[in-house]
C-alpha positions in Angstrom: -142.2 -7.4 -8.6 -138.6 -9.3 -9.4 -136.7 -7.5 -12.0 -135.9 -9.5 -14.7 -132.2 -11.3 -15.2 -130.3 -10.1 -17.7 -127.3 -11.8 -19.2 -123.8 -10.5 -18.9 -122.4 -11.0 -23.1 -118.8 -12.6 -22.3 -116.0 -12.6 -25.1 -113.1 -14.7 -24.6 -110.4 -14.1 -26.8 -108.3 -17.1 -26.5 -106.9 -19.5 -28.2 -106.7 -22.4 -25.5 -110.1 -23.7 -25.9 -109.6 -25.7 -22.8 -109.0 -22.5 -20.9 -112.3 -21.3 -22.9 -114.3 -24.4 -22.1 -113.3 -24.0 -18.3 -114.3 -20.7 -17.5 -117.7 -21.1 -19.2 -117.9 -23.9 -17.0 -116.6 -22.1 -14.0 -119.2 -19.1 -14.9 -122.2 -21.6 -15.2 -121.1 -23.3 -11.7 -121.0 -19.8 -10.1 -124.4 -19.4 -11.0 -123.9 -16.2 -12.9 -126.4 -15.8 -16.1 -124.1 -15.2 -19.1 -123.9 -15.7 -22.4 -120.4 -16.6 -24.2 -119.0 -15.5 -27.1 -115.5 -17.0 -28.0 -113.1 -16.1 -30.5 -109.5 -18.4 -31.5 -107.8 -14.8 -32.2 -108.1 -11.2 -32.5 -108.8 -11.1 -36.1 -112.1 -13.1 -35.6 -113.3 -11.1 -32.4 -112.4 -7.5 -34.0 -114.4 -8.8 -37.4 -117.2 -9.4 -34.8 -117.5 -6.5 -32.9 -117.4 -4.5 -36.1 -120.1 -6.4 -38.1 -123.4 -3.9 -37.5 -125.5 -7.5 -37.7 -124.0 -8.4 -33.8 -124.8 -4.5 -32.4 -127.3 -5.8 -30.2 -125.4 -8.2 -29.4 -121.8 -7.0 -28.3 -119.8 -8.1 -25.1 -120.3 -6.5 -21.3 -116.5 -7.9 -20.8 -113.6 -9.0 -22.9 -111.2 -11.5 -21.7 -108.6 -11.5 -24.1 -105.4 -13.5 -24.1 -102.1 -12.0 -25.4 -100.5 -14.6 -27.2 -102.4 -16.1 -30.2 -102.2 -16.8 -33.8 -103.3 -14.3 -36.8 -103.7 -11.2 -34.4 -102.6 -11.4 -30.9 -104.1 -9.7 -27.9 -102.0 -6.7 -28.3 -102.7 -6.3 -31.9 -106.2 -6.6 -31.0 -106.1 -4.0 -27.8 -104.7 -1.5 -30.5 -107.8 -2.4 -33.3 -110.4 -2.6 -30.2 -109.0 1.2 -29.1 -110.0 2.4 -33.0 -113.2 0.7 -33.2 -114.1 1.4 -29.3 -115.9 4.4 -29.4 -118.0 3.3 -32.5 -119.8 0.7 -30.6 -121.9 2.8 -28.4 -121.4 0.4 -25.5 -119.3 0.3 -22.2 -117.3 -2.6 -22.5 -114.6 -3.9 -19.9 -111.6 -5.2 -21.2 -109.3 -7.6 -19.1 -106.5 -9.1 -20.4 -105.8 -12.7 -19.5 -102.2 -14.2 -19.7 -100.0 -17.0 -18.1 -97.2 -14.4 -19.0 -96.0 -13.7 -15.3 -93.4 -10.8 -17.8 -93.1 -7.4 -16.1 -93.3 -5.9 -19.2 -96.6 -7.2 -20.2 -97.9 -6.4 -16.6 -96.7 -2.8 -17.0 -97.9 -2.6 -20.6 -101.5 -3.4 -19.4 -101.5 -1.5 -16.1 -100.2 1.8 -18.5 -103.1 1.4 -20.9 -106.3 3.2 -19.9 -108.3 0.6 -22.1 -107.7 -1.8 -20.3 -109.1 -2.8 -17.2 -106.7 -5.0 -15.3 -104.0 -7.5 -16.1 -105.6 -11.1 -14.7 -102.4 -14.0 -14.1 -104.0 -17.2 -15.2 -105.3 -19.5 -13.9 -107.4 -17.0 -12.9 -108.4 -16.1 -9.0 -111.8 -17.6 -8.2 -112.7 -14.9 -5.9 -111.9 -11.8 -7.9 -113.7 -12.8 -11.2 -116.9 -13.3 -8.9 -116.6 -9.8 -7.9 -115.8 -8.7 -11.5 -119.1 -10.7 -12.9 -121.4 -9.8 -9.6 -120.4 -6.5 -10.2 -121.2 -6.6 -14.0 -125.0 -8.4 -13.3 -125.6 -5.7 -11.4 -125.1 -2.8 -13.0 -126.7 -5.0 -16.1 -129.7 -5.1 -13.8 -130.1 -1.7 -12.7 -129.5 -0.4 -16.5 -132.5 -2.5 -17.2 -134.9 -1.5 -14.6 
């Protein structure tokens, strides 16, 4: 008996939508089954993952840029930290940044929210181990 697939829920929080558009691609390529949420700011994904119409539907992973319009990914690392524990779901949060600042780096690395700082463009290799990693444990959960 095969167990069945189950999707790994990806929010991207980013306002580069070719960015976006890439790593959905790059997902799909790697053959990993997920589905994609993506949001053009904080505002929008924190008004998400607090509407109870999407519970069944929240994010295994965030990918969240830090700068971006209306709410940036700090202001929305600080909101997602509030709301967190409400959501009755582990969720991984990454944030994404061309922002090579030692401050940011530091910031990230200091917060226990967050799960690591990722430079863009992103390294192939350690996002397959981040979203193998994630399809498995989504796999055994569902067993």
């Amino acid at each position: 008996m095969s167990v069945a697939k189950v999707p790994v829920i990806v929010c991207v929080i980013d306002d580069d939508h070719i960015f976006t558009y890439g790593l959905k691609k790059l997902l799909e390529i790697k053959g990993f089954y997920t589905k994609t949420i993506d949001f053009g700011n904080g505002k929008d994904a924190i008004d998400y993952l607090t509407n109870p119409d999407y519970v069944n539907n929240l994010p295994d992973i965030i990918l969240c840029d830090i700068n971006m319009p209306v709410m940036d990914g700090w202001e929305f690392i600080q909101n997602f930290e509030e709301i967190k524990s409400q959501t009755g779901k582990k969720i991984a949060l990454y944030v994404i940044s061309s922002s090579a600042d030692a401050v940011d780096i530091e910031r990230a690395k200091n917060n226990p929210h967050i799960t690591d700082y990722l430079l863009k463009p992103l390294d192939e290799n350690y996002l397959t181990e981040i979203f193998k990693l994630l399809q498995h444990t989504k796999q055994a959960q569902s067993a």
